[in-house]
Biopython code that builds the backbone (N, CA, C, O; Angstrom):
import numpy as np
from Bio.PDB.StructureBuilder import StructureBuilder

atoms = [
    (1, "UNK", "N", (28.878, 6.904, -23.739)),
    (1, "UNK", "CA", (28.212, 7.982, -23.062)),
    (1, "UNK", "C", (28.541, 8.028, -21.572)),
    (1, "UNK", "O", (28.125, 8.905, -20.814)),
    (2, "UNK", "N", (29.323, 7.009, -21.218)),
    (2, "UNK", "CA", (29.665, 7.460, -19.287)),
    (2, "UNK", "C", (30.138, 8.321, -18.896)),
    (2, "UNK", "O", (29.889, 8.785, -17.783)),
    (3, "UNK", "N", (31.215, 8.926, -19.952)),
    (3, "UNK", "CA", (32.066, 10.401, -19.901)),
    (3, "UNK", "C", (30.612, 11.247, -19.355)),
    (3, "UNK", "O", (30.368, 11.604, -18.203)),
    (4, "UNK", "N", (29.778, 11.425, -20.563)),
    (4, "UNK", "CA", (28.760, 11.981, -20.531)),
    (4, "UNK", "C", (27.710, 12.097, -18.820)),
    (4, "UNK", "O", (27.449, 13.133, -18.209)),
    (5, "UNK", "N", (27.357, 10.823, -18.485)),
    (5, "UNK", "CA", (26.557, 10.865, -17.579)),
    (5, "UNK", "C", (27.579, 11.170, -16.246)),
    (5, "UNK", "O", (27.152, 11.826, -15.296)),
    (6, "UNK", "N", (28.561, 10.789, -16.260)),
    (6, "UNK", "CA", (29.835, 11.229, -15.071)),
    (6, "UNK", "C", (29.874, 12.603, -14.812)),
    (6, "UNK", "O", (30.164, 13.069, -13.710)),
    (7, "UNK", "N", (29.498, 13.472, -16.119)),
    (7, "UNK", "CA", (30.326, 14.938, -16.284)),
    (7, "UNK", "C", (28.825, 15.617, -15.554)),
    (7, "UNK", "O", (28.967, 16.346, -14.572)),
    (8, "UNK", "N", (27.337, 15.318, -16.117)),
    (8, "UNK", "CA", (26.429, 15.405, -15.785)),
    (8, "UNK", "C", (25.787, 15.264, -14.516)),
    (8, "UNK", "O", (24.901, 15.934, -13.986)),
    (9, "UNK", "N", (26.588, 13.984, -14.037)),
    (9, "UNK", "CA", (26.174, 14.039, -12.009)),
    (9, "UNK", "C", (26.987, 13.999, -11.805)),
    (9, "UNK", "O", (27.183, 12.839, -11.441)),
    (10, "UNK", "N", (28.538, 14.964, -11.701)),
    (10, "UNK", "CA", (28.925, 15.817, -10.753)),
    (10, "UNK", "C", (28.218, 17.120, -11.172)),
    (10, "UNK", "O", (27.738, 17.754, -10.232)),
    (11, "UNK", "N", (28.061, 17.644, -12.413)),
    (11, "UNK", "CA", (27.547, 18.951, -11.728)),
    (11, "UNK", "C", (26.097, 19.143, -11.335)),
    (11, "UNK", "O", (25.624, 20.255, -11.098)),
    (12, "UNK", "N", (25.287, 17.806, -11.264)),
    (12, "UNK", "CA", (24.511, 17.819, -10.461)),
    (12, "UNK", "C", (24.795, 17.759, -9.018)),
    (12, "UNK", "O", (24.202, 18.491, -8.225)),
    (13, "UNK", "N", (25.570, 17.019, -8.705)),
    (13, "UNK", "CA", (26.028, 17.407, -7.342)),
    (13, "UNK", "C", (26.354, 18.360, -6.864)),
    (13, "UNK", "O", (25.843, 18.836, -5.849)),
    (14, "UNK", "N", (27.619, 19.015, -7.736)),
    (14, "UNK", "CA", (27.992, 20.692, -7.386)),
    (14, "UNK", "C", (27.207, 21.019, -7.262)),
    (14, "UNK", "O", (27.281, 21.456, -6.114)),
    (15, "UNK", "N", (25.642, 21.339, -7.838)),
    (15, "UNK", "CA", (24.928, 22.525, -8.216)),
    (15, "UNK", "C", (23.518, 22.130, -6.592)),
    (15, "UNK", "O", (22.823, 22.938, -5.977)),
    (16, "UNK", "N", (23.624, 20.699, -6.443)),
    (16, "UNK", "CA", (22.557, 20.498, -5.247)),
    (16, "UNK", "C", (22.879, 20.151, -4.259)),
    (16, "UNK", "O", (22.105, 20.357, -3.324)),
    (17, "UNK", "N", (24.206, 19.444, -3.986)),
    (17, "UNK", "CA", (24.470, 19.069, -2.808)),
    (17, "UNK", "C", (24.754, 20.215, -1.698)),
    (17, "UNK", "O", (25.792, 20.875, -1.745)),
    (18, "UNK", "N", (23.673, 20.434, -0.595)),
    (18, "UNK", "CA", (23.711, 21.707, 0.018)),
    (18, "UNK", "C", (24.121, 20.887, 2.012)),
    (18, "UNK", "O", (23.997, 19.730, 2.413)),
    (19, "UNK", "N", (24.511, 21.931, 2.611)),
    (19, "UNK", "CA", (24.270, 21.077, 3.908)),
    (19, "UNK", "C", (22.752, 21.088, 4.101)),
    (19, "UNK", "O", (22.261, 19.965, 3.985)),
    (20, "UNK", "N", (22.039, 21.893, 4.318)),
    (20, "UNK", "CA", (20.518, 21.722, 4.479)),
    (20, "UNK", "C", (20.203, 20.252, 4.210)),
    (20, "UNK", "O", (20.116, 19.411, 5.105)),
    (21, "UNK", "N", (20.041, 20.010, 2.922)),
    (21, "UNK", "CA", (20.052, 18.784, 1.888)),
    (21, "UNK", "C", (21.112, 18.120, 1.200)),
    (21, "UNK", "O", (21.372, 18.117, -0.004)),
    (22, "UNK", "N", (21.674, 17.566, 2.144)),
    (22, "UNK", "CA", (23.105, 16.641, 1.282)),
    (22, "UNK", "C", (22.493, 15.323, 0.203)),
    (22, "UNK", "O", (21.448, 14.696, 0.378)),
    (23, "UNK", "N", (23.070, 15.219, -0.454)),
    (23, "UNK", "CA", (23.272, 14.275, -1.225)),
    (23, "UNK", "C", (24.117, 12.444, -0.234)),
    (23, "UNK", "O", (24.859, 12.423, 0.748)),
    (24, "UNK", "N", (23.589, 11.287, -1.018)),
    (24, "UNK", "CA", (24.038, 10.534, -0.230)),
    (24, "UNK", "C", (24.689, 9.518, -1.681)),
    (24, "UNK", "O", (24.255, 9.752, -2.809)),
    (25, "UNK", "N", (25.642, 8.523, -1.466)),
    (25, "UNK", "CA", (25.730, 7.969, -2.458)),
    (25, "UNK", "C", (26.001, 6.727, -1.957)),
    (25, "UNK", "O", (27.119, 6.556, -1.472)),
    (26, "UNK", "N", (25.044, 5.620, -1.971)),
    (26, "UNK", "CA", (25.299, 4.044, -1.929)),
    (26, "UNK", "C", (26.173, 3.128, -2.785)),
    (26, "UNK", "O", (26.092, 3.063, -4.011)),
    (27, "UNK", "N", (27.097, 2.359, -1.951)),
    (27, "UNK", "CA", (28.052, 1.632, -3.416)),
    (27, "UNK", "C", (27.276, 0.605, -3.551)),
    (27, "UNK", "O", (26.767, 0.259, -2.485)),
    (28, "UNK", "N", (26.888, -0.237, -4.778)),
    (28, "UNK", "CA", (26.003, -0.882, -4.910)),
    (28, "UNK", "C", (26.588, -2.224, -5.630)),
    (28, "UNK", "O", (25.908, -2.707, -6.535)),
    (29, "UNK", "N", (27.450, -2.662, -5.377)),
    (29, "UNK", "CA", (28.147, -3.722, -5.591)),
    (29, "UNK", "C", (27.516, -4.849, -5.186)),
    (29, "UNK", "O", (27.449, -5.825, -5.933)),
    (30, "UNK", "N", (27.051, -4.844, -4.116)),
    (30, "UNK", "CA", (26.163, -6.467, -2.956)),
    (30, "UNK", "C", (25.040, -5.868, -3.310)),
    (30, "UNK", "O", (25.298, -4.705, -3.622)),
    (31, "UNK", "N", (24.130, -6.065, -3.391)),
    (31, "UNK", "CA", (22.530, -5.618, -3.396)),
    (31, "UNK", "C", (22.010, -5.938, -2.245)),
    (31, "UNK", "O", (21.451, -4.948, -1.774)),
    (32, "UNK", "N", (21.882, -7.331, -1.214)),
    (32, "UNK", "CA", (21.521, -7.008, -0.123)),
    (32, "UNK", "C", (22.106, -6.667, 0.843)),
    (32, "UNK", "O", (21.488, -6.572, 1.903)),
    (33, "UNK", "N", (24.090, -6.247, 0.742)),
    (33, "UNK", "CA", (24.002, -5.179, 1.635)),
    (33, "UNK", "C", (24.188, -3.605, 1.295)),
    (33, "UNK", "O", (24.544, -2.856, 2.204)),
    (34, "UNK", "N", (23.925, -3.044, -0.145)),
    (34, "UNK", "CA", (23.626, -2.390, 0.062)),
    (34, "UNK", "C", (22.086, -1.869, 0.519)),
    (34, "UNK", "O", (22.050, -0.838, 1.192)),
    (35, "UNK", "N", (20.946, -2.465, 0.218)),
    (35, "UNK", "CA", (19.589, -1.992, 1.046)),
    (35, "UNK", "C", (19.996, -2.374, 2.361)),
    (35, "UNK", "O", (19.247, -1.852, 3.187)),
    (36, "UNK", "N", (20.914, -3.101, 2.900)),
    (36, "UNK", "CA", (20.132, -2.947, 4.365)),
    (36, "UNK", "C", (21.357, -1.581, 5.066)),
    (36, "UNK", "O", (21.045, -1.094, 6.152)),
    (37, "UNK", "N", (22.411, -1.174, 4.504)),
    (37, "UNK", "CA", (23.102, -0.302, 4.706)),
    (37, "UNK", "C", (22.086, 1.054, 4.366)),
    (37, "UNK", "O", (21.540, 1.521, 5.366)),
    (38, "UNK", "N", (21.825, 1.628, 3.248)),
    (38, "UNK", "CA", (20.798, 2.504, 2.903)),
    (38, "UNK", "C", (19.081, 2.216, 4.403)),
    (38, "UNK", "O", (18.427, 3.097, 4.961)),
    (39, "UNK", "N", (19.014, 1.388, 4.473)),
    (39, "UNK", "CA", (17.334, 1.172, 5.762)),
    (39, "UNK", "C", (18.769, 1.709, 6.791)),
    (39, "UNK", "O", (18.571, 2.771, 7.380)),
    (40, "UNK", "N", (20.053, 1.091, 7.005)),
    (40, "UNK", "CA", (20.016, 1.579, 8.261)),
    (40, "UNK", "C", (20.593, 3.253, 8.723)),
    (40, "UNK", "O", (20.548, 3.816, 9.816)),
    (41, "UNK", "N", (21.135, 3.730, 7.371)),
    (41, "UNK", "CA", (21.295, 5.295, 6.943)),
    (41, "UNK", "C", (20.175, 6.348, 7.464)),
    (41, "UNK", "O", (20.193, 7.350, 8.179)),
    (42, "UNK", "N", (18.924, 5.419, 6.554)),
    (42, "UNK", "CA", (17.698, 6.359, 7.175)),
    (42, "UNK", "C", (16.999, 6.237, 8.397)),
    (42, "UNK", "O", (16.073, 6.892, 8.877)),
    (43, "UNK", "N", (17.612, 5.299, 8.782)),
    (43, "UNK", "CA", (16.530, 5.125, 10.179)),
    (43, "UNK", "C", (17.881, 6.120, 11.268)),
    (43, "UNK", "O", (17.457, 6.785, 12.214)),
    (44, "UNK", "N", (18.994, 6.095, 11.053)),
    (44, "UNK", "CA", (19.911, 7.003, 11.616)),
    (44, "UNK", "C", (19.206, 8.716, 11.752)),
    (44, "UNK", "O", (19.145, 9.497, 12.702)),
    (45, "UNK", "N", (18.733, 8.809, 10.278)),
    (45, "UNK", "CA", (18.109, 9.960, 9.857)),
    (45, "UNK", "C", (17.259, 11.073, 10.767)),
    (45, "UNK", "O", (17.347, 12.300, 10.808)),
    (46, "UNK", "N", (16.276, 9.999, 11.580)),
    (46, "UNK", "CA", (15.277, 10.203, 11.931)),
    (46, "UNK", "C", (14.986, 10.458, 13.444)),
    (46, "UNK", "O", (14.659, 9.442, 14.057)),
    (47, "UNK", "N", (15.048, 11.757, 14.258)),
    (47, "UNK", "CA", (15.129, 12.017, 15.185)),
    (47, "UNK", "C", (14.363, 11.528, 16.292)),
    (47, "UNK", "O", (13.334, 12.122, 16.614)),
    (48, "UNK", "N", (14.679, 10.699, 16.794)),
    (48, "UNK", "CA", (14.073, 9.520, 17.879)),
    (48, "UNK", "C", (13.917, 10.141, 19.439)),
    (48, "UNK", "O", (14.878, 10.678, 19.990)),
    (49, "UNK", "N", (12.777, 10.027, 20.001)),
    (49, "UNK", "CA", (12.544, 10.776, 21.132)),
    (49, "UNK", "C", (12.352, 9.390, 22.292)),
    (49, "UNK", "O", (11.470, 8.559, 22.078)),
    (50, "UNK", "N", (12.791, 9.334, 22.869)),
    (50, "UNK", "CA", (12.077, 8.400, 24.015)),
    (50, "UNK", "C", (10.817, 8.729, 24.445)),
    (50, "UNK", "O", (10.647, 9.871, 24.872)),
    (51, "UNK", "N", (9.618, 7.724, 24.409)),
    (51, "UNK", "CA", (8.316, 8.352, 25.000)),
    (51, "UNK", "C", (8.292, 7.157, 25.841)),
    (51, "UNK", "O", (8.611, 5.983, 25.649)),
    (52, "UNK", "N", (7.600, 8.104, 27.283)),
    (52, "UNK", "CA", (6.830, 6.886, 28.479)),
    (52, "UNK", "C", (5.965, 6.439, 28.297)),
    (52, "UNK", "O", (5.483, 7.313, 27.577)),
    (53, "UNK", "N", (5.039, 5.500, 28.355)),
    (53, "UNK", "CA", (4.505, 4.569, 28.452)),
    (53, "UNK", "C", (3.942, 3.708, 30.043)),
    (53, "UNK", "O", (4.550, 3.547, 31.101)),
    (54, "UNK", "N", (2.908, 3.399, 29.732)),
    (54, "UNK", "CA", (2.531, 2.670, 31.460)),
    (54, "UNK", "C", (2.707, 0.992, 31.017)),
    (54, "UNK", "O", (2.444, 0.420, 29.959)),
    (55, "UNK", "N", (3.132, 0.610, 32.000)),
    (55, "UNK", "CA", (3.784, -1.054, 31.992)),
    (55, "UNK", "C", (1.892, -1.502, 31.309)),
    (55, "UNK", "O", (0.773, -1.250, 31.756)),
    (56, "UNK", "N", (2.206, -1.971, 30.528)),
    (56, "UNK", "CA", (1.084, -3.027, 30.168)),
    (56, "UNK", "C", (0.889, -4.573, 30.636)),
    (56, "UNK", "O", (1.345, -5.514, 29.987)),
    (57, "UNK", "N", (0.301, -4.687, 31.601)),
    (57, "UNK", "CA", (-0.267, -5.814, 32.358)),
    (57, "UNK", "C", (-0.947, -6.928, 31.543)),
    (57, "UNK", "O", (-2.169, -6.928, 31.394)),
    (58, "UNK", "N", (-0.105, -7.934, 30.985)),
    (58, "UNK", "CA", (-0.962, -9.115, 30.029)),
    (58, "UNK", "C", (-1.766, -10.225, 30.717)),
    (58, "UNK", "O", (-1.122, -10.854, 31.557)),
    (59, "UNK", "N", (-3.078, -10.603, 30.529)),
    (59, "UNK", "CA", (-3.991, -11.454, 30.781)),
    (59, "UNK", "C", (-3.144, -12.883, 30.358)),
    (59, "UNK", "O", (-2.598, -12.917, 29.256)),
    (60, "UNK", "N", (-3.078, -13.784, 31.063)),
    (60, "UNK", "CA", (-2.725, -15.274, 31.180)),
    (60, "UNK", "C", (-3.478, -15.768, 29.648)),
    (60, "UNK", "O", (-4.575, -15.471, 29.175)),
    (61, "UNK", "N", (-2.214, -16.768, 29.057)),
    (61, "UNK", "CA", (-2.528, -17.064, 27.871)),
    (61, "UNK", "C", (-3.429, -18.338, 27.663)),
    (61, "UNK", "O", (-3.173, -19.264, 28.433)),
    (62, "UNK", "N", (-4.240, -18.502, 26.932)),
    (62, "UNK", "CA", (-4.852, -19.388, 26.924)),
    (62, "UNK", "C", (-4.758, -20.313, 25.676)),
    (62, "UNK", "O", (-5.547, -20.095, 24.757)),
    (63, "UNK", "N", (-3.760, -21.441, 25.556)),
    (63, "UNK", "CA", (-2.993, -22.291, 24.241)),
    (63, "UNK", "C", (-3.566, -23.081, 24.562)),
    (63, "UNK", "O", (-3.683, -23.402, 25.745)),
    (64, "UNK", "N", (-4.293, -23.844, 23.269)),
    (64, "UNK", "CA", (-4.056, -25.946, 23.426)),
    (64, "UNK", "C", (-5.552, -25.945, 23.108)),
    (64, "UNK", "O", (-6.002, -27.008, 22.680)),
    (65, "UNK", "N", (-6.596, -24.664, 23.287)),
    (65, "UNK", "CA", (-7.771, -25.143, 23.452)),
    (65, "UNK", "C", (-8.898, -25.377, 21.479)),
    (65, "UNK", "O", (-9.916, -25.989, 21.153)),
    (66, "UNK", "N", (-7.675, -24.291, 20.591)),
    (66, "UNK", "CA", (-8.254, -24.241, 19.257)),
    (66, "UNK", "C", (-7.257, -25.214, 18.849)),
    (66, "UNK", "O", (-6.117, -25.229, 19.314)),
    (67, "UNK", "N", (-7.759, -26.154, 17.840)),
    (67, "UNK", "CA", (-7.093, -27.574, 17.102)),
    (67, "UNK", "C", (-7.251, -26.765, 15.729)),
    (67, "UNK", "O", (-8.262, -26.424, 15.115)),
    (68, "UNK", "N", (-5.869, -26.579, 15.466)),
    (68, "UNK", "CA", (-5.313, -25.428, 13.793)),
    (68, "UNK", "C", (-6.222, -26.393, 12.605)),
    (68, "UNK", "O", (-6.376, -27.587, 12.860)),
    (69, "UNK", "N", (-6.660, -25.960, 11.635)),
    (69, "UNK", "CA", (-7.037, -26.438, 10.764)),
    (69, "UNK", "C", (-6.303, -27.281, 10.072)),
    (69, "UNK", "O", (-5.102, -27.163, 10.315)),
    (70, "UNK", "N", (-6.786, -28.709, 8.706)),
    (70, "UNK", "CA", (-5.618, -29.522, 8.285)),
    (70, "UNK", "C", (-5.934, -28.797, 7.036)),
    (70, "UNK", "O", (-6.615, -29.354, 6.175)),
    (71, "UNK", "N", (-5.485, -27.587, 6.872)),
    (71, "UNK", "CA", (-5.604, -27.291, 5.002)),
    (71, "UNK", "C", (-3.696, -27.612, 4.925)),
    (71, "UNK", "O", (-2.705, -27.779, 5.636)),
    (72, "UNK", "N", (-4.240, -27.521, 3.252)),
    (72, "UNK", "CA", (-2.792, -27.763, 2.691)),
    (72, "UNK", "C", (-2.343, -26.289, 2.141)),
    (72, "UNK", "O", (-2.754, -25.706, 1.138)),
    (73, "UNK", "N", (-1.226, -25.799, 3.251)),
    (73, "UNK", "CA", (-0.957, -24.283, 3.292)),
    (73, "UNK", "C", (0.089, -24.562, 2.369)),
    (73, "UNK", "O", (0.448, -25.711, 2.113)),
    (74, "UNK", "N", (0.584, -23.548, 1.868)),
    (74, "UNK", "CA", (2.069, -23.269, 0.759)),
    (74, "UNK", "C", (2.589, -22.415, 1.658)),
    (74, "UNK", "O", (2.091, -21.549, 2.377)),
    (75, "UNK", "N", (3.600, -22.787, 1.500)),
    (75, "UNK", "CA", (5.157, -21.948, 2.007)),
    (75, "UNK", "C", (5.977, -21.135, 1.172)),
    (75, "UNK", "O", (6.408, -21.561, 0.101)),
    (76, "UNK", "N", (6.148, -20.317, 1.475)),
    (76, "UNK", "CA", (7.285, -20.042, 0.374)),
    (76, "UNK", "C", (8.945, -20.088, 0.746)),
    (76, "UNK", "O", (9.654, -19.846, 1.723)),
    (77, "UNK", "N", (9.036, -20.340, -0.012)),
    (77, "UNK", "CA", (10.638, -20.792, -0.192)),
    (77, "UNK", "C", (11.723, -20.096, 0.803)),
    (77, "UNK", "O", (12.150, -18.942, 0.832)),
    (78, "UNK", "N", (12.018, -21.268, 1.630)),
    (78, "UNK", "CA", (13.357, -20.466, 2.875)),
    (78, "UNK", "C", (14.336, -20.695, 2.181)),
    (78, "UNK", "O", (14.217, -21.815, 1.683)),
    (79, "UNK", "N", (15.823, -19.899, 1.705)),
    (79, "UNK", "CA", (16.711, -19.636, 0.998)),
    (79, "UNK", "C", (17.689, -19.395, 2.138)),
    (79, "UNK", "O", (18.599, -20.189, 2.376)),
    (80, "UNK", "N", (17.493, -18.329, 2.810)),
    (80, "UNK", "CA", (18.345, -18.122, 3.581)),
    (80, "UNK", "C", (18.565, -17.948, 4.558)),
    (80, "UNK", "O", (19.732, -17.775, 4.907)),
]
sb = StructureBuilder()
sb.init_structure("model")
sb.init_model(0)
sb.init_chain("A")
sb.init_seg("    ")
for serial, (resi, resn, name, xyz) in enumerate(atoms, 1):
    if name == "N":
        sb.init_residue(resn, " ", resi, " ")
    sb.init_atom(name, np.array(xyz, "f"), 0.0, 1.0, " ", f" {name:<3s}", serial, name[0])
structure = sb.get_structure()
């Protein structure tokens, strides 16, 4: 059936791929680079404005004075 589904999305494409609304097609060979290629497609997407902002003035930190609890936390697994 690939004949089949091949013959089927191109003329889904012919029939939708418009400039308004293009069509996009990810090669999906790597899996994590294709998602991070696709996140960085859409964030391209997305019309980004510079906004001002007033400098935010931070209050002096105050470390050393809470002693962290001794529970026995789980981690999950660093791989990579």
């Amino acid at each position: 059936r690939w004949d089949d589904y091949t013959r089927v999305r191109d003329e889904m494409f012919a029939a939708t791929d418009t400039a308004w609304a293009p069509w996009y097609v990810a090669r999906s060979e790597d899996k994590k680079r294709v998602r991070l290629n696709v996140i960085s497609h859409l964030l391209k997407q997305v019309p980004y404005k510079d906004v001002k902002r007033a400098k935010v003035k931070l209050p002096k930190r105050k470390v050393g004075r809470y002693k962290a609890a001794a529970h026995p936390f789980k981690y999950v697994e660093e791989r990579y």
